[in-house]
C-alpha positions in Angstrom: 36.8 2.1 22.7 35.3 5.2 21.3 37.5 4.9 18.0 35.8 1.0 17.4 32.8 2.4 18.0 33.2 4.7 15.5 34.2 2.3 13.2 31.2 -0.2 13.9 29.1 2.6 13.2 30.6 3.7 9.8 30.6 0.0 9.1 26.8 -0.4 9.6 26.1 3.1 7.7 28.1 1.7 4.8 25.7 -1.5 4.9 22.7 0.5 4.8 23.8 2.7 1.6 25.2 -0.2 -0.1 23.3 -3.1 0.2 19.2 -2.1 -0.3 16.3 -4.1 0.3 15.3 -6.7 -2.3 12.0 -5.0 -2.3 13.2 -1.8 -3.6 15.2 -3.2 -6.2 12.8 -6.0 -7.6 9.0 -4.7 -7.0 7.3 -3.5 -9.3 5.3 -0.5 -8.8 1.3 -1.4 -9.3 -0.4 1.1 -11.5 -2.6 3.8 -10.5 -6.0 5.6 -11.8 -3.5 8.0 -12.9 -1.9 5.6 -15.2 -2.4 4.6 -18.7 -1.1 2.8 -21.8 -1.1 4.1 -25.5 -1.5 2.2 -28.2 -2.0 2.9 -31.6 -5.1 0.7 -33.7 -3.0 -1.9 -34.5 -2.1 -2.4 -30.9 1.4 -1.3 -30.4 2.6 0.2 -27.5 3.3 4.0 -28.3 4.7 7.3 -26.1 2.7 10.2 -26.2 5.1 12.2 -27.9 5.0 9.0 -30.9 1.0 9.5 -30.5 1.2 13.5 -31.1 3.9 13.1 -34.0 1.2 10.3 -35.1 -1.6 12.9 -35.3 0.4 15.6 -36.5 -1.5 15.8 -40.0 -4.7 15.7 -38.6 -7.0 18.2 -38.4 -9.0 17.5 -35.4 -8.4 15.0 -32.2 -10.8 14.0 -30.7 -10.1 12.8 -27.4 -12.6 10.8 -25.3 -13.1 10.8 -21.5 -14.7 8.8 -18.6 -15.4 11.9 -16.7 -13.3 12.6 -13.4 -11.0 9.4 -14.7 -7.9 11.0 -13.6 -5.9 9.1 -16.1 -7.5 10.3 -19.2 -7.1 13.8 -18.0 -4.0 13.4 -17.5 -3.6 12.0 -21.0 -5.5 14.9 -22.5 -3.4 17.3 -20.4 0.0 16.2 -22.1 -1.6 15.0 -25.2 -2.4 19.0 -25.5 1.2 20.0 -24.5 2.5 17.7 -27.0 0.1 18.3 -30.0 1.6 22.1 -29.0 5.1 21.7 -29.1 5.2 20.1 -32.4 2.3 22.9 -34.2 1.4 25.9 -32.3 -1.3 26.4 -34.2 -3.4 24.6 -31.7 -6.5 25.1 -30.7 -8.5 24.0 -27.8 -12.2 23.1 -28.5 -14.4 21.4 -25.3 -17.9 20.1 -24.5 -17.3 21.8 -21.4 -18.4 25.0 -22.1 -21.1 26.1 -24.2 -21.3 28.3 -27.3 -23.4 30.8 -25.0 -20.3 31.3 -22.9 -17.7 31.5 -25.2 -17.2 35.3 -24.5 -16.6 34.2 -20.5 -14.2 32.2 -21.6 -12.4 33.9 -24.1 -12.1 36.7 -21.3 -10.5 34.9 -19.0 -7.7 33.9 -21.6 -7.2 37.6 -22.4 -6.4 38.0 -18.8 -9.5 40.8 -18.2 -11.8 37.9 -15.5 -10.2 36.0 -13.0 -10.7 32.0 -12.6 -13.7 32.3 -9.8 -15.5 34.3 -12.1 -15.1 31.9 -15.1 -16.1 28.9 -12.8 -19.6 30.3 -11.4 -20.6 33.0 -14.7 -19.3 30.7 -17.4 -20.8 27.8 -16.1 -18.0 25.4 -15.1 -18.7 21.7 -14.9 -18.2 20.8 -10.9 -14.5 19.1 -11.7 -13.6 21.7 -13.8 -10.3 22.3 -11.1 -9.3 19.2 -10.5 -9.6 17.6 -14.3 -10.0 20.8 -16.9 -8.0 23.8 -15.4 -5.0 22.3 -16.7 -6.0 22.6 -20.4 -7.8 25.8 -20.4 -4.5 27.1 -18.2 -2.3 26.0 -20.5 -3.8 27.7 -23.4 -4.2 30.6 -21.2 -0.4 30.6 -20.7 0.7 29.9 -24.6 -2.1 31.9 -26.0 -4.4 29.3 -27.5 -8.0 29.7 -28.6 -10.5 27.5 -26.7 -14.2 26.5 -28.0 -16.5 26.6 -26.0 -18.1 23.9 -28.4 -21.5 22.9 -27.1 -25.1 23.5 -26.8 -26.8 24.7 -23.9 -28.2 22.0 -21.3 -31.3 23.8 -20.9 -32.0 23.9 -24.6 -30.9 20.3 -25.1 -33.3 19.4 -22.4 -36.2 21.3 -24.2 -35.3 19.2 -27.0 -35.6 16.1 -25.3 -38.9 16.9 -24.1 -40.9 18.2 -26.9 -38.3 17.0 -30.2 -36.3 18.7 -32.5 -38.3 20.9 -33.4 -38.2 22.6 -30.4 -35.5 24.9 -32.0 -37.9 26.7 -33.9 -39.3 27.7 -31.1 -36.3 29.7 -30.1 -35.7 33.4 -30.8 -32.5 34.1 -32.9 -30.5 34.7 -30.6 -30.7 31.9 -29.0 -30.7 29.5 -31.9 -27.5 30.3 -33.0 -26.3 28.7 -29.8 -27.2 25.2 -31.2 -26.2 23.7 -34.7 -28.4 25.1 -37.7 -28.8 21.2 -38.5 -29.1 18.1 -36.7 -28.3 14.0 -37.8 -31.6 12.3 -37.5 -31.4 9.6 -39.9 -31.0 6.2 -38.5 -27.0 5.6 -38.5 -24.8 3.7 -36.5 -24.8 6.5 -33.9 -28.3 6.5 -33.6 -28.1 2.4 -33.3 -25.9 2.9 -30.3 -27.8 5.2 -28.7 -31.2 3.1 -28.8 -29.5 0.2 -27.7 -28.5 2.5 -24.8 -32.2 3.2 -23.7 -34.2 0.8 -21.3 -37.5 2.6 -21.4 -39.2 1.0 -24.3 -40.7 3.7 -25.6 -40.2 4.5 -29.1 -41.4 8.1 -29.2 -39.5 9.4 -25.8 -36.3 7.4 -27.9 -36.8 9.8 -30.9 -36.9 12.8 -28.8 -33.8 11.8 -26.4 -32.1 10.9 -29.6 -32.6 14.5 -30.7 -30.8 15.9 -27.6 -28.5 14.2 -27.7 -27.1 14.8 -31.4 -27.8 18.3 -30.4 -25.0 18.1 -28.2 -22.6 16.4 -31.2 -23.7 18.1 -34.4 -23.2 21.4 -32.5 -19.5 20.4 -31.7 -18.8 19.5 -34.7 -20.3 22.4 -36.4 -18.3 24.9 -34.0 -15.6 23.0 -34.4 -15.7 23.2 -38.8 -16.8 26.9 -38.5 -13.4 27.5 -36.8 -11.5 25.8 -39.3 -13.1 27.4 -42.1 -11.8 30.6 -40.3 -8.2 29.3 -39.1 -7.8 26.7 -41.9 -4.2 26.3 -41.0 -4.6 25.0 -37.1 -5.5 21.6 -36.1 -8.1 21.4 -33.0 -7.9 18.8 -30.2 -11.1 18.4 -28.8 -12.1 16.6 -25.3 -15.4 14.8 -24.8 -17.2 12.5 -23.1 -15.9 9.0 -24.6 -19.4 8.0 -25.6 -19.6 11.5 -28.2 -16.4 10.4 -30.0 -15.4 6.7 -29.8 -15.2 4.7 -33.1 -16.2 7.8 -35.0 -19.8 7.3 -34.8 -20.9 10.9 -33.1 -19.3 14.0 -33.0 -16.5 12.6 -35.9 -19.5 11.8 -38.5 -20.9 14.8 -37.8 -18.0 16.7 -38.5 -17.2 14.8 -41.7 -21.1 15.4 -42.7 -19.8 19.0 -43.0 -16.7 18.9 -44.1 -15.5 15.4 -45.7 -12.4 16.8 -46.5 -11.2 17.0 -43.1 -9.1 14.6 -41.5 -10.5 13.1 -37.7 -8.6 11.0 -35.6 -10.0 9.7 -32.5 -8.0 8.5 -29.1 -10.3 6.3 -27.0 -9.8 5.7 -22.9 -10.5 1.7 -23.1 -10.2 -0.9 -20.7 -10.9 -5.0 -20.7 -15.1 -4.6 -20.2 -15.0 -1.6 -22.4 -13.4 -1.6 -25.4 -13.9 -0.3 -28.6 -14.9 -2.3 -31.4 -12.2 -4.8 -32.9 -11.7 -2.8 -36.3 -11.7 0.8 -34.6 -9.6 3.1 -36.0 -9.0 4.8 -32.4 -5.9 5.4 -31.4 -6.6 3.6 -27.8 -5.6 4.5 -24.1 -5.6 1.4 -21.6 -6.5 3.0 -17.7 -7.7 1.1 -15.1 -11.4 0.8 -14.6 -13.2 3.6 -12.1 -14.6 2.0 -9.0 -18.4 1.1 -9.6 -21.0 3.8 -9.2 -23.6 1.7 -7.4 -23.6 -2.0 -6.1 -27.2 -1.8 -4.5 -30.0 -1.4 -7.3 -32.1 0.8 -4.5 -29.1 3.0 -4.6 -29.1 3.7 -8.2 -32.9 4.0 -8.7 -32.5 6.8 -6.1 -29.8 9.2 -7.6 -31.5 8.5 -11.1 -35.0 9.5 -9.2 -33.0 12.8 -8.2 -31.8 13.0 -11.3 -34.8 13.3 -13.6 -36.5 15.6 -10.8 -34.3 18.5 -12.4 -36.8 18.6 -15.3 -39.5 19.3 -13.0 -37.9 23.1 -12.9 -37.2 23.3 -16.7 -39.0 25.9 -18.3 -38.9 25.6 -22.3 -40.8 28.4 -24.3 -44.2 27.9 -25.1 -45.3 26.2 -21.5 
């Protein structure tokens, strides 16, 4: 009895490790925020390491972001690792941190601040652990320069209240913090961006305008001063998607300084928000982020909260 026992037993064992579910075999697994697909502007399907070999003779990357979309930071994470193994010469440049921290920042790569101290002195955007730690880490560990690219908010929020020439109003040491110039004219940037804007008002249009080119002709002019220092590294830069898609923002202003520079941009995309039809982005299909708000009295209330922050800004001359 106890030896066909046994056997039963061995025989149902065998069943189990030989004959698996149809589900395991035949379901596909759905796709996550983490997930994404590459494809390249004529809309093939491409790896990551075909997308770094594809940007291999370009001088600067830009690479856009929905912020906290964890599949473009994933993408950026082993777009970076990538873009390193085939050129070391790599540098890291970021809207992330501004010009005003970059000696924070280039502490902590040199090993002589710990990460808590980066975080609160050099300003660190609230999801800088969960969705930017793994770039700046990585070019802590291989020994990469990072730029800390941008403009200070509380500058760019002076601008947007009184104009661009707020600048002058700054004392040198300061002004060096933001771009010497900034893109006024009316481009296709500035298009976008007034379509953007619900207010009506011309004059508060101008002035937002202002702030917010202050943001991408100061990237790009940190990014071109570092190449006219390093001219034999390429830079892969990561940005809100809005900065660098279709090569209307940051990218123009780069080339305004530099036209002999090549830009490539790689664009998170999905079905309600592509880029336009003859892009030259390099695009990255994720799944849409949940919406923000469903009830309108929700969003009036955060963007209430919101604009209360100016009621603290001080700017010089008040």
């Amino acid at each position: 009895m106890k030896t066909g026992y046994a056997m039963l037993f061995a025989a149902l064992l065998s069943g189990c490790a030989t004959q698996p579910s149809s589900s395991t075999t035949t379901a596909a697994i759905p796709p996550t925020l983490y997930d994404y697909t590459i494809r390249s502007p004529s809309g093939d399907e491409m790896t990551e390491q075909a997308l770094a070999n594809a940007l291999s003779d370009a001088d600067i990357v830009l690479v856009g972001e929905w912020h906290s979309h964890p599949g473009a930071h994933l993408l950026q994470a082993r777009l970076l690792a990538a873009l390193y193994a085939n050129n070391p010469r790599l540098a890291l440049s970021m809207e992330q941190f501004t010009r005003d921290k970059q000696p924070i920042l280039d502490q902590f790569l040199h090993g002589e601040i710990g990460e808590q101290v980066l975080i609160k002195q050099g300003n660190a955007w609230p999801n800088y652990e969960s969705d930017y730690r793994p770039l700046v880490d990585f070019a802590r560990q291989h020994q990469l320069d990072v730029i800390a690219a941008n403009a200070p908010k509380s500058i760019v929020r002076c601008v947007g209240r009184y104009g661009a020439d707020y600048l002058n109003r700054l004392p040198a040491a300061e002004r060096k913090w933001v771009a010497q110039s900034l893109t006024l004219n009316n481009d296709k940037y500035k298009e976008k961006f007034t379509e953007s804007m619900h207010h009506g008002d011309p004059a508060q249009s101008e002035r937002q305008f202002a702030a917010q080119t202050s943001w991408d002709d100061t990237m790009a002019e940190s990014m071109v001063n570092y190449l006219q220092a390093h001219p034999d590294h390429q830079i892969m830069h990561v940005a809100g998607r809005f900065h660098t898609a279709e090569g209307l923002g940051t990218a123009s202003r780069i080339l305004s300084r530099n036209p002999a520079l090549k830009v490539v941009m790689v664009t998170p995309v999905t079905a309600d928000n592509p880029v336009a039809a003859d892009a030259p982005d390099f695009q990255v299909e994720v799944i849409p982020l949940p919406p923000r708000y469903i009830q309108e009295a929700n969003m009036k209330a955060a963007f209430a909260h919101i604009g209360k922050r100016n009621d603290t800004l001080q700017c010089i001359g008040e």
